[in-house]
C-alpha positions in Angstrom: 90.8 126.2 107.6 90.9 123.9 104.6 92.1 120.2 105.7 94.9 120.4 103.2 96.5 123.3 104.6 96.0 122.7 108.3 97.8 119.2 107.7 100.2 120.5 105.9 100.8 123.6 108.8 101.2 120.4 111.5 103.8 118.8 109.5 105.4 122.4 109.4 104.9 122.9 113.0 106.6 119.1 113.7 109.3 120.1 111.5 110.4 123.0 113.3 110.7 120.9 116.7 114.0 119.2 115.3 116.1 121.7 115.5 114.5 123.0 118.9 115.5 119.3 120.4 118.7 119.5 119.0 119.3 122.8 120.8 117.3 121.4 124.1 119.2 117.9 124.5 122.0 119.8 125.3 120.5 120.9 128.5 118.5 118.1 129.5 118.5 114.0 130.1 116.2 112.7 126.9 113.5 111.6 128.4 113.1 114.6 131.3 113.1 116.7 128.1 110.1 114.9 126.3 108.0 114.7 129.8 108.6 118.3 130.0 107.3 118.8 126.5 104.5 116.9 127.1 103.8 118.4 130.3 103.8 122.2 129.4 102.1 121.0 125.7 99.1 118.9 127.3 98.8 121.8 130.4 98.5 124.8 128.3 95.6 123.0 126.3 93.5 122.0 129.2 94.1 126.0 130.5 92.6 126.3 127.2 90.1 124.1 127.0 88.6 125.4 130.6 89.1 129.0 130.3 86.7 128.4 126.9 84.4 126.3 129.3 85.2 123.1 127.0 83.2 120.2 128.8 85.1 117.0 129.9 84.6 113.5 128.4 82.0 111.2 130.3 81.6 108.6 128.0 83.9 105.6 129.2 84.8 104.8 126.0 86.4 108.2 125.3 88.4 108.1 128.1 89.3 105.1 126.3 90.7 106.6 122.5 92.2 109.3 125.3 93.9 106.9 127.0 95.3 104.7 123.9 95.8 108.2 122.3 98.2 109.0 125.5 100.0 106.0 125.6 100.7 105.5 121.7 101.7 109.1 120.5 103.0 110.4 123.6 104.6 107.7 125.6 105.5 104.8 123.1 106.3 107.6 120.5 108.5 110.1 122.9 110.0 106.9 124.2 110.9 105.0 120.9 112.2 108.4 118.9 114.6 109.7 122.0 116.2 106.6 122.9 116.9 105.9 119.0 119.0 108.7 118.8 122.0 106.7 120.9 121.9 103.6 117.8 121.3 105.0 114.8 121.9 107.7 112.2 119.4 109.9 111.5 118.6 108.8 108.3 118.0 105.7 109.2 115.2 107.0 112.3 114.1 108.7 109.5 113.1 106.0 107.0 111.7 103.5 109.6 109.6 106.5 111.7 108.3 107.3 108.3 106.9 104.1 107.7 104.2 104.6 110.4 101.5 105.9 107.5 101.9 103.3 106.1 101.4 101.2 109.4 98.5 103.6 109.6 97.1 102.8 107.0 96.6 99.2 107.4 95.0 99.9 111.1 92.6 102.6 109.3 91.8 99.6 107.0 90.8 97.3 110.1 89.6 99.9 112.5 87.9 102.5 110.5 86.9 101.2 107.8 88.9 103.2 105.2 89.9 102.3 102.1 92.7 104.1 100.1 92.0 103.3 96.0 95.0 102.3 93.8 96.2 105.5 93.0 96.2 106.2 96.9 98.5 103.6 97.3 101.2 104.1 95.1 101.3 107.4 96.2 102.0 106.2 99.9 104.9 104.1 98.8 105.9 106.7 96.4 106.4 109.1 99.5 108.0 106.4 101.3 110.6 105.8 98.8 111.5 109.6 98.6 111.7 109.9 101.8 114.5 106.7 101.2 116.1 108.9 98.6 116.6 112.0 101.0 117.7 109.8 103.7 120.4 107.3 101.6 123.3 108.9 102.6 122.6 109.3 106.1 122.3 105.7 106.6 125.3 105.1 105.1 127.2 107.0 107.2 128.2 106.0 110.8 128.1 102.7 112.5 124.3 101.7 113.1 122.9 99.3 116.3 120.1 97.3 114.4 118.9 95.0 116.9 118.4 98.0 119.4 118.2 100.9 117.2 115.7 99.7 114.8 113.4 98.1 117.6 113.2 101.7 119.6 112.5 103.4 116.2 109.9 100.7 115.1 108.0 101.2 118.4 107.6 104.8 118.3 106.2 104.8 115.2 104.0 101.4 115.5 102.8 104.4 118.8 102.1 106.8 116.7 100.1 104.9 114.3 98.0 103.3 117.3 97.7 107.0 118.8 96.7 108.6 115.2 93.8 105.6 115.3 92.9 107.0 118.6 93.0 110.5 117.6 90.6 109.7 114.5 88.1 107.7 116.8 88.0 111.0 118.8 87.3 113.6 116.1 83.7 115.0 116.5 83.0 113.7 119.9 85.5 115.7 122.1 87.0 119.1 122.4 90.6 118.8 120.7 92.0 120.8 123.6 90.8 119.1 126.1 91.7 115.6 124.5 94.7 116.4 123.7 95.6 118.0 126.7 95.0 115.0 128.6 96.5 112.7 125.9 99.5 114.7 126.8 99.4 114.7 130.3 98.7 110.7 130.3 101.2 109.9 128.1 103.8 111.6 129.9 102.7 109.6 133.2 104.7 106.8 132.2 107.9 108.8 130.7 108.1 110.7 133.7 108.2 107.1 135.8 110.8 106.1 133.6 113.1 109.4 133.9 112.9 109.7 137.6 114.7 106.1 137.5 117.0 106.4 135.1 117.8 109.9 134.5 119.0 112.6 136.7 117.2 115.2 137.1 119.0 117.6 138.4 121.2 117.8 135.1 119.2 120.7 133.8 120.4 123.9 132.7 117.8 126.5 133.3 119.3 128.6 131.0 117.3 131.4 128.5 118.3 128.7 125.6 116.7 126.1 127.2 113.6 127.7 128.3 113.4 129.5 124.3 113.9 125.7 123.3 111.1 124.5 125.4 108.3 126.9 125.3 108.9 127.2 121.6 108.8 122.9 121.2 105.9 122.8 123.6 103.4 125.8 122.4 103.4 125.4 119.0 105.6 122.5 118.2 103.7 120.7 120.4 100.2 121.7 121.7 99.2 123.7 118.8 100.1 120.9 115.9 97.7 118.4 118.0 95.2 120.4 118.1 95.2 121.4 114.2 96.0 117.5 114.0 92.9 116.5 115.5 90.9 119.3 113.3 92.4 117.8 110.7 91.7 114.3 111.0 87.8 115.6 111.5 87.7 116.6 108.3 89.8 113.9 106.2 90.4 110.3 106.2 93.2 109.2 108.6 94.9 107.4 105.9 94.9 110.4 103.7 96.3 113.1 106.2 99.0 110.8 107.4 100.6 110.9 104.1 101.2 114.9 104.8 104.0 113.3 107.5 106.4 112.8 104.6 106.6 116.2 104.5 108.0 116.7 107.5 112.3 115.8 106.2 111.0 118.0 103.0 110.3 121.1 105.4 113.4 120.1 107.8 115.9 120.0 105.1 114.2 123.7 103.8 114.6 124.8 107.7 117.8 123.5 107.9 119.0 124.5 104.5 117.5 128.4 105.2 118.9 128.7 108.8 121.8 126.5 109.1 123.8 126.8 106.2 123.1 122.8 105.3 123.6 122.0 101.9 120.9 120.8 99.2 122.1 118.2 96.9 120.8 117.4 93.7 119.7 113.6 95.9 118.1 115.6 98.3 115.7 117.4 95.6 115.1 114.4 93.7 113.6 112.7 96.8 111.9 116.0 97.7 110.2 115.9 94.8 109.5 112.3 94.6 107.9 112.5 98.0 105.6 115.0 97.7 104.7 114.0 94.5 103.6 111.0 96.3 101.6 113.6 99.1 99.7 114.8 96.4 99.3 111.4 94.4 97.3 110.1 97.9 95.6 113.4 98.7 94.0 114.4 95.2 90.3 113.7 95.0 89.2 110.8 93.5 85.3 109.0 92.6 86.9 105.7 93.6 87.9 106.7 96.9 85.4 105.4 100.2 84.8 107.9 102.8 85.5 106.5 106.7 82.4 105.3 108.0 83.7 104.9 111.9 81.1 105.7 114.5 81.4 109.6 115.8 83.7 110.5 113.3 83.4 113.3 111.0 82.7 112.1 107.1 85.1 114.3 104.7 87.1 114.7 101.5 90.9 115.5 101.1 
């Protein structure tokens, strides 16, 4: 599969876990419902990985990138994005989870080496500031906790920048089943410690919805989009698949729009439009640009 369309597939795969959370939550304490995600995802992707006879990682410093992989995507980023929701509007968790490719971007710069030109640049913010545009009247709306709000937000998606570092470091020198898997199952180690304290448990309601809700976030939403993610980032620069994650509001306000009657305002399409203008601005293929030169990863164009 081209590296294009399997990023773009992740960020269609992501989008569709939205509303499968908002339908979940209603069953579930927050955090038993993301160890659960992670759990299912990260154990039907080492079934995977062994039934294909997928060998483990012996290298130590695998195990490493696995373990910062773990603890950035899946436990800082589970942790930071489901606690936000109790201090501020969406829109707002929107704008500031969306600046992590562009956190991203400056660790790819330290840690592998990559270089976006110019034009890759202005296309980042460019996507940034649509995403601003599709989100202004969502932050305007309700009361919004800052100090509390803005930090959980912040950290998941400083997480998820560390974790797409880790991810990229991985790419060519480990099954992507069998990292992810245990990226999965690691990262929910710590969730899992933090829900049997403060969450009840026995709050969950078994019920067909539910289960729909989970299988259907955790299969594809979940374990499928990480391993197309790490394909992906095998094939292109970190900094130049992350970009594709603006795309994510763009197909949730589609989903949303086609399935549950929300409305598309003329606001909305502008910053569509400016965002992935900005996708394409980053992704097109340029002389200028320098290809990643980290150690075990995978050389390749957008």
């Amino acid at each position: 599969m081209p590296a294009r369309l399997s990023a773009i597939f992740v960020m269609l795969l992501w989008a569709s876990c939205y509303p499968l959370i908002t339908v979940g939550l209603d069953s579930a304490p927050h955090l038993t419902f993301a160890v659960l995600r992670a759990v299912l995802a990260g154990t039907t992707l080492m079934a995977v990985g062994i039934i294909l006879r997928k060998p483990f990682p012996r290298d130590g410093s695998i195990w490493g990138w696995i373990i910062l992989a773990g603890l950035g995507m899946t436990g800082l980023g589970y942790y930071g994005m489901f606690h936000a929701a109790e201090f501020v509007s969406p829109g707002l968790a929107t704008v500031i989870a969306n600046s992590q490719p562009l956190i991203a971007a400056g660790l790819a710069f330290l840690f592998l080496r990559e270089r976006l030109s110019s034009k890759g640049w202005i296309g980042l913010w460019l996507g940034f500031a649509g995403i601003l545009i599709i989100a202004g009247p969502r932050i305007l709306q309700g009361p919004l906790a800052l100090s509390t709000g803005f930090a959980y937000v912040l950290l998941a998606a400083f997480g998820v920048a560390v974790g797409n570092i880790a991810i990229k470091k991985l790419s060519g020198r480990v099954d992507a089943a069998i990292a992810m898997g245990l990226q999965l199952l690691i990262g929910a180690i710590p969730l899992a410690f933090l829900a049997l304290l403060t969450e009840d448990q026995g709050q969950i309601d078994w019920s067909p919805v539910f289960i729909a809700s989970l299988l259907g976030l955790a299969i594809p939403g979940t374990a499928l989009a990480f391993w197309l993610w790490q394909y992906t980032l095998g094939k292109i620069e970190l900094s130049k698949a992350n970009v594709f994650s603006f795309l994510v509001p763009v197909f949730g306000l589609t989903i949303g729009a086609a399935f549950f009657g929300e409305r598309l305002t003329p606001l909305i399409i502008t910053g569509t439009a400016i965002a992935t203008a900005g996708v394409w601005l980053t992704t097109i293929k340029s002389s200028s640009d320098v290809q990643p030169k980290a150690k075990g990863a995978e050389d390749g164009r957008a």
